[in-house]
C-alpha positions as CSV (number, residue, x, y, z in Angstrom):
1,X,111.4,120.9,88.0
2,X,114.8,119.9,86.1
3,X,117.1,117.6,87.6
4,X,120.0,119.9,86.6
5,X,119.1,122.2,89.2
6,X,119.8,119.5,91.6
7,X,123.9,119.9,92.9
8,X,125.9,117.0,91.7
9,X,126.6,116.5,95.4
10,X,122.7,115.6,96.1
11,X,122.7,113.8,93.1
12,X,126.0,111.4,93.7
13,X,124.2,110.7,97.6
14,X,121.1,109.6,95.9
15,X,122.7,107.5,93.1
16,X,124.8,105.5,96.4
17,X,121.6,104.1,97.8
18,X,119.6,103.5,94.7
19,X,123.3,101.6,94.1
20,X,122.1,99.9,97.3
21,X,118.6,99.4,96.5
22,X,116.8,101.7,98.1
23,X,114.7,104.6,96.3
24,X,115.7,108.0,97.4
25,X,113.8,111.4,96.9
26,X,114.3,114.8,97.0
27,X,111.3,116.3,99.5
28,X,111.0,119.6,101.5
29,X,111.3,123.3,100.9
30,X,114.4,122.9,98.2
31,X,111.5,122.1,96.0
32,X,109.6,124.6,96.6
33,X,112.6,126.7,96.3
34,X,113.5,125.7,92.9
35,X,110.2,125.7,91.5
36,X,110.0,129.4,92.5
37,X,113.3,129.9,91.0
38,X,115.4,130.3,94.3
39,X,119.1,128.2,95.0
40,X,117.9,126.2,98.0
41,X,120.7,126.6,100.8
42,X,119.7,122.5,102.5
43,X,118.2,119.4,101.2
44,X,116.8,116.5,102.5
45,X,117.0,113.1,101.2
46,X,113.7,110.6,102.0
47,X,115.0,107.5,101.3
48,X,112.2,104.4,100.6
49,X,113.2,100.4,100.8
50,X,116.1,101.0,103.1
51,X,116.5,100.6,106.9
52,X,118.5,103.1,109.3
53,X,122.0,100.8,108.9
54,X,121.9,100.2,105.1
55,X,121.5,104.1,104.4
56,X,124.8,104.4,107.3
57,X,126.5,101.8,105.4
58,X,126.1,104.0,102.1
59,X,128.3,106.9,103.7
60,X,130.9,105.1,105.6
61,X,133.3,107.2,104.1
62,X,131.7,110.5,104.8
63,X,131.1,112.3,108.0
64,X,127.7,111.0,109.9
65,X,126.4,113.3,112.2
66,X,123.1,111.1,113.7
67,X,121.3,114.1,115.7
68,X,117.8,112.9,114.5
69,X,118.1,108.9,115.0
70,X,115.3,108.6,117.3
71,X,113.3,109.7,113.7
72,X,115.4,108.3,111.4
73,X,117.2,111.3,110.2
74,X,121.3,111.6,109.8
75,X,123.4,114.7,108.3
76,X,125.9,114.2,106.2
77,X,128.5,116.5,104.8
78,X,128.8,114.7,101.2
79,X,131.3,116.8,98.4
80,X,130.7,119.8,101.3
81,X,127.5,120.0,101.0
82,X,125.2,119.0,104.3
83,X,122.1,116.7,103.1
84,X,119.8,115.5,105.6
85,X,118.4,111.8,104.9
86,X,115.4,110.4,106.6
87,X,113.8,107.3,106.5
88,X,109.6,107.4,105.9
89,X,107.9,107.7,109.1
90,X,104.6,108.2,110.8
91,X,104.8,110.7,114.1
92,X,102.6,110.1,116.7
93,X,102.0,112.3,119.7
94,X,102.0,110.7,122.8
95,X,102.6,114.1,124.8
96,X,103.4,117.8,125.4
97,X,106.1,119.5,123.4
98,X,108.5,118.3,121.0
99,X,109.2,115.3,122.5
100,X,106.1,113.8,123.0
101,X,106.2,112.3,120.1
102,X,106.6,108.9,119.0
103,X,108.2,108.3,115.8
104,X,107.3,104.8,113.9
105,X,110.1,104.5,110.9
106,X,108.8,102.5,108.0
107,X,111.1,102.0,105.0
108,X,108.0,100.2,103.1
109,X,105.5,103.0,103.4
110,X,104.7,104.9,100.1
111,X,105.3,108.2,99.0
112,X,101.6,109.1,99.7
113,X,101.8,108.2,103.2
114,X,105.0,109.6,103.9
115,X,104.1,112.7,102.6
116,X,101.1,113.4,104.6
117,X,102.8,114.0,108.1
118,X,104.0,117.2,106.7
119,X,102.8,120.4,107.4
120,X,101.5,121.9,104.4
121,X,100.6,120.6,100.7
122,X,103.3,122.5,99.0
123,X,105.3,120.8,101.7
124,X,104.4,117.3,100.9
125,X,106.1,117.5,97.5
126,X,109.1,115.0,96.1
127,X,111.3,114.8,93.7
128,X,113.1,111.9,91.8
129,X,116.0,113.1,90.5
130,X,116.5,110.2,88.5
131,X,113.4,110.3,86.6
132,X,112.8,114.2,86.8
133,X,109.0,113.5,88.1
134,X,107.9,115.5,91.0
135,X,105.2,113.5,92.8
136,X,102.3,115.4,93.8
137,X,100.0,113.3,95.8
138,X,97.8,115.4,98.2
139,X,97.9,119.3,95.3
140,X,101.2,120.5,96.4
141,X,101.7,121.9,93.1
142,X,98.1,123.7,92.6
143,X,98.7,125.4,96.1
144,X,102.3,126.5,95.1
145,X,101.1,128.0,92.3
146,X,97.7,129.7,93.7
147,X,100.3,130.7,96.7
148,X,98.1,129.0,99.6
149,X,99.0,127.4,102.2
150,X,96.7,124.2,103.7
151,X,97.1,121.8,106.2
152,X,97.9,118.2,104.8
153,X,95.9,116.2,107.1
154,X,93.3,118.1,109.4
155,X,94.1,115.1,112.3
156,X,98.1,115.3,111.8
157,X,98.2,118.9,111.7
158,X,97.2,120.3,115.0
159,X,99.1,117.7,116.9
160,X,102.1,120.0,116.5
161,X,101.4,123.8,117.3
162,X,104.7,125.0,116.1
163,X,103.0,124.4,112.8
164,X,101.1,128.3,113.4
165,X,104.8,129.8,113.7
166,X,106.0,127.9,110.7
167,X,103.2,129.8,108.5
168,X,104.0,132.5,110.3
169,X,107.7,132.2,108.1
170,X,106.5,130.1,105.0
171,X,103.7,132.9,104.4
172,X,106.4,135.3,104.4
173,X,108.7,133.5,101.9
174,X,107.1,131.4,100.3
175,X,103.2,132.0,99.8
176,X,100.7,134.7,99.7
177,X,97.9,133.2,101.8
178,X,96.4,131.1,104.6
179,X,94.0,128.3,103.6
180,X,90.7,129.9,105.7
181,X,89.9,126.2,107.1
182,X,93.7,126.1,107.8
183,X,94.1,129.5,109.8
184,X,90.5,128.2,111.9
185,X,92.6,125.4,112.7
186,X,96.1,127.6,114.1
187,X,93.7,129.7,115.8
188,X,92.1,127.0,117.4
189,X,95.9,125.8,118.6
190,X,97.1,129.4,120.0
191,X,96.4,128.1,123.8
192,X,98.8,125.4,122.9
193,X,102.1,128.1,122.9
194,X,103.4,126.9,126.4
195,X,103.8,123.5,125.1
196,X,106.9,124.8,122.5
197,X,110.5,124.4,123.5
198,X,111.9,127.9,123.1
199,X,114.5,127.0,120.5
200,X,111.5,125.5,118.4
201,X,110.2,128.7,118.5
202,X,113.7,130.4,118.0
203,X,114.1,128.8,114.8
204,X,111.1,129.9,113.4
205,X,111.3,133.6,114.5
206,X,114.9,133.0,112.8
207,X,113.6,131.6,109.2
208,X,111.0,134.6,109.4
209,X,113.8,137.5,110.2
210,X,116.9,136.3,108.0
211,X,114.9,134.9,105.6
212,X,111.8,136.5,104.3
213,X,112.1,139.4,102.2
214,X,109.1,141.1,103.9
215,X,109.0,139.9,107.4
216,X,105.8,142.1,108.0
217,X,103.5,139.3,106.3
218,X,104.4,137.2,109.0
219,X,104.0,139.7,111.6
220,X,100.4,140.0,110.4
221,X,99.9,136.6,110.4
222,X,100.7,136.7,113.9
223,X,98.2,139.2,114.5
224,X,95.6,138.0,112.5
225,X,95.9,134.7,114.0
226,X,95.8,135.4,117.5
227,X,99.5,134.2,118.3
228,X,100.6,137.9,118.7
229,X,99.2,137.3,122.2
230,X,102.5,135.1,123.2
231,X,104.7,137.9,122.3
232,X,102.7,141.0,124.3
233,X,106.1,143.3,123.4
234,X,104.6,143.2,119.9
235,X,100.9,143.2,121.0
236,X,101.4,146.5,123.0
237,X,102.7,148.3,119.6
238,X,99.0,148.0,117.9
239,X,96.7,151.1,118.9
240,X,100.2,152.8,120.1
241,X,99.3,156.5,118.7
242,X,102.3,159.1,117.3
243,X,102.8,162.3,116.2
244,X,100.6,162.4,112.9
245,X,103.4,164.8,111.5
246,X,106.4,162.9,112.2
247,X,104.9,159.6,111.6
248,X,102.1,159.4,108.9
249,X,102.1,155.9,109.0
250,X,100.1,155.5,111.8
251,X,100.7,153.6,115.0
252,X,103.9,152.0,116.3
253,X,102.9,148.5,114.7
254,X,102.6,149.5,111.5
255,X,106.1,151.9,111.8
256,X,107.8,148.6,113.1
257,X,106.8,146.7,110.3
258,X,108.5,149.2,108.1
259,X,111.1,149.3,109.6
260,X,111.9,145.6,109.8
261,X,111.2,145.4,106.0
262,X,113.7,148.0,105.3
263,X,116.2,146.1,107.6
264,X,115.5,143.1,105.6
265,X,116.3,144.7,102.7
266,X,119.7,145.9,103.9
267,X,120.1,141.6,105.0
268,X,119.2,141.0,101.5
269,X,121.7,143.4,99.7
270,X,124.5,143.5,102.6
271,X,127.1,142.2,99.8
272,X,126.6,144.9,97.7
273,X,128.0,147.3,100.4
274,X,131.1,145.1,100.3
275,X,133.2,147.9,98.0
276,X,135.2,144.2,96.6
277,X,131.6,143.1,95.4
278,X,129.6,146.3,94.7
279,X,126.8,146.0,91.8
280,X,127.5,149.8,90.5
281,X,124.3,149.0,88.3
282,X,121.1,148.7,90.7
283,X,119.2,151.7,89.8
284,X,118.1,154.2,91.9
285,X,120.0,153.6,95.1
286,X,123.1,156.0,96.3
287,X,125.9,153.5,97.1
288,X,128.1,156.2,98.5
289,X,131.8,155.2,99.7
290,X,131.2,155.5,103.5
291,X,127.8,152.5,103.5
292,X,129.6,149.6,105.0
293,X,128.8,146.1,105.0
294,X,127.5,144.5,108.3
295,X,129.3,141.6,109.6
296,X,127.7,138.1,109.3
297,X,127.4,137.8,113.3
298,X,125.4,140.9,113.2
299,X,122.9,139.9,111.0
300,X,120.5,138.2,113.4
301,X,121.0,140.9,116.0
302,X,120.0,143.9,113.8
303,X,116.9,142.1,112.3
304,X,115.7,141.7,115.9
305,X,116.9,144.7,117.1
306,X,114.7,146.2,114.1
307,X,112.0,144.5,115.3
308,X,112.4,145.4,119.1
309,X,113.5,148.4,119.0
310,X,110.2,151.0,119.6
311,X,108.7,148.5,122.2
312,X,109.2,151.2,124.7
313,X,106.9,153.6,123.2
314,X,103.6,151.8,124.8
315,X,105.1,152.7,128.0
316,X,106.6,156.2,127.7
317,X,104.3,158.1,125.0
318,X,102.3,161.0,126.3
319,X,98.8,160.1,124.7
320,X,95.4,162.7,124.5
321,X,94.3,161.8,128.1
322,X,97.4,162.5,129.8
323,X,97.2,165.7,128.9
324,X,93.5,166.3,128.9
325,X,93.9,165.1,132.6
326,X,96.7,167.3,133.0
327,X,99.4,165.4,133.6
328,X,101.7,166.5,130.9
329,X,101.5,169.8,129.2
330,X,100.4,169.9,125.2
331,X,103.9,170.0,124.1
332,X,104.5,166.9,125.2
333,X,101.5,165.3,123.0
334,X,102.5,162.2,121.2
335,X,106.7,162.3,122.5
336,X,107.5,158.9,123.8
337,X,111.1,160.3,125.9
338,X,113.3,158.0,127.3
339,X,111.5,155.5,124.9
340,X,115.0,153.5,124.0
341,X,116.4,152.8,127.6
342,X,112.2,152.0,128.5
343,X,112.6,149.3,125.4
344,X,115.8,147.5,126.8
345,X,113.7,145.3,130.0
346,X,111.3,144.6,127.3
347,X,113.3,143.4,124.6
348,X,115.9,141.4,127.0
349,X,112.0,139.9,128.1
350,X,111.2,138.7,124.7
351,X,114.4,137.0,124.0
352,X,114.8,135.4,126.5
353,X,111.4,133.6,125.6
354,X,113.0,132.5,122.7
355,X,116.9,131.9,123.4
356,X,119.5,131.3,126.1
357,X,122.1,133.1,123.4
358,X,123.2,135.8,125.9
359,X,125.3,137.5,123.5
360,X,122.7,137.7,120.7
361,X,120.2,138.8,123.8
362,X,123.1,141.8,124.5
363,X,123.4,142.6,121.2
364,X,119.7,142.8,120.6
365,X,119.1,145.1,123.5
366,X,121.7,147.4,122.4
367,X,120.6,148.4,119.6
368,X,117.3,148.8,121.5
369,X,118.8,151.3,123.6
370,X,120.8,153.3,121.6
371,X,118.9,153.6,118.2
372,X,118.4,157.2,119.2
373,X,121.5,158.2,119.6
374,X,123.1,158.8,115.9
375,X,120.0,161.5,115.5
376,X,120.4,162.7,119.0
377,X,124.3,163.2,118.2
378,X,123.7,164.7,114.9
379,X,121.5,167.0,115.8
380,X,123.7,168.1,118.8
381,X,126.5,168.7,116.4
382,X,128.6,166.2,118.2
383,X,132.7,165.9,117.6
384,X,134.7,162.6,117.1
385,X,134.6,161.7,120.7
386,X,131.2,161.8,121.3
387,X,131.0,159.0,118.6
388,X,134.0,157.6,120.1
389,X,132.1,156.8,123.3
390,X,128.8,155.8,121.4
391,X,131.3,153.3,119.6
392,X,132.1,151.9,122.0
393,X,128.9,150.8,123.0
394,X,127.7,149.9,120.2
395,X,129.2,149.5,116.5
396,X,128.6,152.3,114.6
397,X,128.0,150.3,111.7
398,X,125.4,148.6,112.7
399,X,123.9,152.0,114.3
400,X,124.3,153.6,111.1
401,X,121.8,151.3,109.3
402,X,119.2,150.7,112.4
403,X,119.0,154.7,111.7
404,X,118.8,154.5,108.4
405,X,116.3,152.1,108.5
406,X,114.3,153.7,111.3
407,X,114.0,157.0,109.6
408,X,112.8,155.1,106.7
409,X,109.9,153.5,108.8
410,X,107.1,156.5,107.9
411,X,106.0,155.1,104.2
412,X,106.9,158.0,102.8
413,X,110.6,156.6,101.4
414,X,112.1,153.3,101.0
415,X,115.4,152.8,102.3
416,X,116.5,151.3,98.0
417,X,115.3,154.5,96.4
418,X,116.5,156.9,99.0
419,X,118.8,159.3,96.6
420,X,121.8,161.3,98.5
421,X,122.9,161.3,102.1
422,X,120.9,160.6,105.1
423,X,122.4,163.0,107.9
424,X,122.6,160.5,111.3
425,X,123.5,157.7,109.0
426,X,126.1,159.2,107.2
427,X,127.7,160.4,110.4
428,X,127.6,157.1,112.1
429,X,129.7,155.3,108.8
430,X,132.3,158.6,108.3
431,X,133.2,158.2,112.0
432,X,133.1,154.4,111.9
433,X,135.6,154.5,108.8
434,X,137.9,156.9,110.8
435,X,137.5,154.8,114.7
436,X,137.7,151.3,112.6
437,X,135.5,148.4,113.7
438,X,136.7,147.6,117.3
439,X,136.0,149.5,120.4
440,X,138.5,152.3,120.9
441,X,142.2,150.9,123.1
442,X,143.5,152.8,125.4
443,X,146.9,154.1,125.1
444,X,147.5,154.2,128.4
445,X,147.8,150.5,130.4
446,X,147.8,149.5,134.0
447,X,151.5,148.2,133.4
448,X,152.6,151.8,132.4
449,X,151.2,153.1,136.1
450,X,153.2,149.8,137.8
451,X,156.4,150.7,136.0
452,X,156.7,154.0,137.4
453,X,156.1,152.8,140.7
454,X,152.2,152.6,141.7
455,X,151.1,149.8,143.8
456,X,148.5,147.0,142.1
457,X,145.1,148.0,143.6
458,X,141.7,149.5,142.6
459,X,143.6,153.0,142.7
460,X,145.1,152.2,139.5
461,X,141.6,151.1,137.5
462,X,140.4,154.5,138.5
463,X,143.4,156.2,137.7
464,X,143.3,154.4,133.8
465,X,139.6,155.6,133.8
466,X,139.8,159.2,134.1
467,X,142.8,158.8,131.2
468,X,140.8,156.9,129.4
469,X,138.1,159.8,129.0
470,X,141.0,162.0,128.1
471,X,141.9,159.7,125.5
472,X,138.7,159.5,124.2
473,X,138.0,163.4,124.4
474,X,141.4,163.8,121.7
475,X,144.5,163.5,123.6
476,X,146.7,160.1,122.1
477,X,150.3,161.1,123.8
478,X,151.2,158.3,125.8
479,X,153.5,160.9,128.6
480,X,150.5,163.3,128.7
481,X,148.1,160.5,129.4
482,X,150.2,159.1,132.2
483,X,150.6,162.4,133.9
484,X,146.8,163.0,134.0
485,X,146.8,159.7,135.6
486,X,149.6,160.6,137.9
487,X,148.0,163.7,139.0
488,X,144.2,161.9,139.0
């Protein structure tokens, strides 16, 4: 590892407090992320030989947020970049969830010991950025490079069960394998789930979605490990049968997998669909003028909603035995109707496990329930106001890739070599560029009906409703409009 991949801003925080004696090094996943040849995004600063008002005293004249002090860790925003600096400590649990534990901050403890309340080996590495030597006491390095991952210390390990979630995410980013002792040991944790606050949990699912480039490996993990059993949305999907012909891949699991890799692709490229920042030069992908790029806030949403967004098939697909007992007629083999409203209860369900973020919950459980529709309109032939309305519940943006990326889900293409147009998606981001990003205003207001003499009341929402649909069906004169309401 070369110090010159270390930001000057890292760099001038360390060189304060060796200024005031103390020995700082560079530890966590930035290392991990350099060595690998990614630009870590955070870093963290473990700082030996100072106490908790000497490291303070170093930033005086920077912003200190101090939302870890009870373990010795502050943030602060140094040359605009935010470092988080801890002091060496030894976590204890003394009871259930995050904060039964007891943190015992030593500024004299060695690099060895500090290391080895971490997680995992290639966790436990450091960095001195003065020196360039990355200190490797318990084969961080020889995991990193055979891709494993393995507890640091058997006792410290299972004493914190998020640790099975976090190799849920690091084995999709970071490594290509479970230690086999390791995943004995986050099986042997899964009854230990309740214990998690759900923002813990949150976090992790987070890291996984926005982070990996195949989310899938984690989603196995999860199965493989047992924890799919805490999230029984994703459990039902294994064993969920579909139509051989429309979906070779197999059973609704593996189809969702697809599909959340091909979202994460999109997550991964979304700038190149910014026309300002287009790379004209990636090969073998049609970057036609119409693909938009999704908004920032949307990002989280869509990777869930990618995720989510068959979970209503276990409950609404017409399998062999239905119809051998005659309850549905062979047609109606393998059709899972009415599968994206079934999905919404069930998606709203598994959020709320892991967030109080109501909007991101809404969000979520709208693409859920109306993933079908850019197929279902483009099939039907549907005009400008049928898209109008779908708009309006829903960005068609957003819609336009969650198709995209759900027609992709069979194995048979992926979503960076598809060449030429793709029908639904295409239609969702021609209209989109035509209605613009926001929901579609009315022309006609309530203070148009007051001004010409109605009284305030109910009357008049219902009156703006029914020239609303007019509106939305082609007619944008503002007198027409307020004689259909007159006459409503």
């Amino acid at each position: 590892m070369n110090s010159n991949n270390v930001p000057h801003a890292v760099k001038h925080a360390c060189a304060r407090l060796e200024m005031a004696g103390g020995r700082p090094l560079i530890v966590g996943g930035a290392i991990v992320d350099v060595i690998q040849g990614r630009t870590p995004k955070d870093f963290d600063i473990e700082v030996f030989g100072l106490d908790w008002e000497a490291i303070k005293s170093c930033f005086s004249d920077y912003p200190i947020k101090e939302v870890g002090a009870a373990f010795g860790i502050l943030t602060v925003n140094f040359d605009g970049v935010d470092i988080d600096i801890n002091i060496p400590r030894t976590d204890n649990r003394v009871g259930k969830g995050h904060k039964g534990f007891h943190a015992a901050l030593d500024p004299a403890m060695s690099p060895k010991e500090a290391a080895r309340r971490r997680d995992f080996t290639i966790n436990t590495l450091s960095f001195d950025p003065f020196t360039g030597e990355v200190i490797d006491d318990w084969g961080g390095l020889r995991d990193l490079d055979n891709g494993i991952l393995r507890a640091t210390d058997i006792e410290l390990f299972v004493q914190d069960p998020l640790r099975a979630l976090r190799a849920m995410q690091l084995l999709a980013r970071k490594a290509k394998k479970v230690d086999a002792h390791t995943m004995d040991l986050i099986r042997g944790m899964v009854d230990e789930f309740d214990d998690l606050a759900p923002e813990r949990v949150h976090e992790e699912w987070r890291k996984l979605l926005l982070k990996a480039e195949k989310p899938s490996v984690g989603l196995n993990f999860l199965r493989e490990s047992g924890w799919i059993v805490h999230f029984p949305e994703l459990e039902a999907l294994i064993g969920c049968g579909q139509h051989p012909e429309w979906h070779p891949e197999g059973d609704v699991w593996n189809h969702s997998l697809l599909v959340v890799d091909q979202a994460a692709w999109v997550r991964q490229h979304n700038w190149a669909f910014d026309t300002d920042k287009r790379n004209l030069n990636m090969r073998d992908v049609s970057y036609g003028p119409l693909m938009p790029m999704l908004p920032e806030e949307w990002l989280e949403p869509f990777m869930f909603g990618a995720l989510l967004h068959d979970v209503g098939k276990p409950s609404t697909t017409v399998f062999p035995e239905m119809v051998a007992d005659g309850l549905f007629p062979e047609e109606r083999l393998w059709t899972a109707y009415d599968h994206d409203r079934a999905g919404v209860p069930l998606g709203e369900t598994f959020m709320r496990r892991l967030t109080n973020n109501k909007k991101l919950t809404q969000n979520v459980c709208a693409i859920i329930e109306e993933h079908m529709q850019p197929w279902n309109l483009f099939q039907g032939g549907a005009g400008l106001s049928a898209y109008k309305r779908l708009h309006n519940r829903l960005r068609l943006d957003v819609l336009g890739w969650m198709c995209r990326c759900d027609g992709c889900g069979k194995g048979t293409q992926n979503i960076s070599h598809i060449q030429g147009g793709h029908g639904p998606s295409a239609a969702c981001w021609e209209w989109f560029h035509e209605i613009g990003p926001e929901p579609v205003k009315p022309i006609l207001l309530g203070r148009h009906l007051l001004e010409v003499g109605l009284e305030p009341g109910p009357e008049i929402g219902e009156r703006l409703r029914k020239a609303y649909e007019v509106q939305l069906d082609g007619v944008d004169d503002l007198d027409t409009l307020l004689k259909i309401a007159l006459t409503a």
